[in-house]
C-alpha positions in Angstrom: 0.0 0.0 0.0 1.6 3.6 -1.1 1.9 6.0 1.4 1.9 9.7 1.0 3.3 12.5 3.6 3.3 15.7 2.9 5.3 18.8 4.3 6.9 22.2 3.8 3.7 23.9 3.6 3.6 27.5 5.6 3.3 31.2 5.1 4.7 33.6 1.9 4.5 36.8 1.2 3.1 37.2 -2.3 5.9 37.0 -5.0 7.8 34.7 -2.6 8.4 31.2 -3.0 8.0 27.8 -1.1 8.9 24.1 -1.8 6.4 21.4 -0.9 7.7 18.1 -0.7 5.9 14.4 -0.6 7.8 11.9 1.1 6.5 8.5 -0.9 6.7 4.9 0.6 5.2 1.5 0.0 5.7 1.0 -4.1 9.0 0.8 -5.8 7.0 0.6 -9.6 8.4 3.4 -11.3 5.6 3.5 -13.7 3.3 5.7 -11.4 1.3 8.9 -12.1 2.6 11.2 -9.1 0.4 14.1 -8.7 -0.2 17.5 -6.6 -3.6 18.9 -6.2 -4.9 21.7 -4.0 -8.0 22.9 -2.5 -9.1 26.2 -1.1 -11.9 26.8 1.5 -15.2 26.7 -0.4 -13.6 25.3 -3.6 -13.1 22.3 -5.2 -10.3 20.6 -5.7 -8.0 21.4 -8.3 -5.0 19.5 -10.1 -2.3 21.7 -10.0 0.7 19.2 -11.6 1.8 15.7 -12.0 4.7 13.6 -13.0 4.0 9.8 -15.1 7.0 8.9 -13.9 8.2 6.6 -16.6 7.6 8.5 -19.4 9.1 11.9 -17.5 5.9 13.4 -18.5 4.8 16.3 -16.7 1.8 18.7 -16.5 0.5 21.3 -15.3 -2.6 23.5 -14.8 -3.4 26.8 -16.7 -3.2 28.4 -13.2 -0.2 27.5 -12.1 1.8 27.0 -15.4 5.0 28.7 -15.3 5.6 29.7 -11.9 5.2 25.4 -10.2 7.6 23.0 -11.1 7.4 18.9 -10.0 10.1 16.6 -9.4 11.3 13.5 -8.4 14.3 12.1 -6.8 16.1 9.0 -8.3 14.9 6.9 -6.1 11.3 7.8 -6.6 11.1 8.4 -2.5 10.3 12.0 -3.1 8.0 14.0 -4.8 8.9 17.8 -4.6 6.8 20.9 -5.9 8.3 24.2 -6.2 6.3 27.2 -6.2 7.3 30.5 -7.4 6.0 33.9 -7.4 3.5 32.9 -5.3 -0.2 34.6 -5.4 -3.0 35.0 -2.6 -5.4 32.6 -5.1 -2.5 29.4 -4.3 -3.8 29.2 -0.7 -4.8 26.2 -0.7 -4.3 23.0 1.6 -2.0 20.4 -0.7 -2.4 17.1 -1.1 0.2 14.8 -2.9 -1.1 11.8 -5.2 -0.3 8.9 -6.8 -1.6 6.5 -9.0 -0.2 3.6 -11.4 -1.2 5.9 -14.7 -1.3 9.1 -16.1 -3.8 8.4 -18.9 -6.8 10.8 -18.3 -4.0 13.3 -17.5 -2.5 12.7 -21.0 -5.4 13.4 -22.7 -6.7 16.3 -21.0 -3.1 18.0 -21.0 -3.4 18.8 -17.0 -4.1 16.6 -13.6 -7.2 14.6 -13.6 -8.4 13.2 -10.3 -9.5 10.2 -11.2 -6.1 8.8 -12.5 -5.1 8.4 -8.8 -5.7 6.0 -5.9 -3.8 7.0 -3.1 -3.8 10.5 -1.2 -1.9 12.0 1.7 -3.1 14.1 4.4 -2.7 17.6 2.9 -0.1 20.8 4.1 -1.2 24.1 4.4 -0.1 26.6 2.3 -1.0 30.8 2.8 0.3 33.5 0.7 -0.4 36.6 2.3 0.8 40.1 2.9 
């Protein structure tokens, strides 16, 4: 069973930047879909990147496009997302994902919920001034 922990989250300014990392444990199949997702109070949630981890494909939403980036470590233990220039609208609690494909993903061109099984607990992140 894959377990997903999450942490990093915190406080930023706007502009600013902050790395949220998923620490990933109980699969060693490197063909996974590895995913980030957020959701603010009141909204729904909302694929922000993934990874298919294989393929070294990676996407991204329209919203965050540019200024996110998703990683992986060698080892596939970690699953990092670094945020830049950071905007009040990416408060949002995080969640980190995973999944054995990417394929709904692929087609729409951005993270899809439903290509993923497995979900961590969520970290906080608020960008305020």
């Amino acid at each position: 069973q894959v377990h997903l922990e999450e942490s990093g989250g915190g406080s930023v300014q706007p502009g600013g930047s902050l790395r949220v990392t998923c620490t990933v444990s109980g699969y060693t199949d490197s063909r996974y879909c590895m995913g980030w997702f957020r959701q603010a109070p009141g909204k729904e949630r909302e694929g922000v990147a993934s990874l298919w981890t294989v393929y070294g494909l990676k996407y991204y939403s329209e919203s965050v496009k540019g200024r996110f980036t998703i990683s992986q470590d060698n080892d596939n233990t970690t699953l990092d997302l670094q945020m830049s220039n950071l905007k009040p609208e990416d408060t949002a609690m995080y969640y980190c994902a995973a999944g054995e494909h990417c394929i709904s993903t692929q087609i729409a061109g951005a993270p899809r919920a439903g290509d993923f099984r497995d979900w961590g607990q969520g970290t906080r992140v608020t960008v305020s001034s």
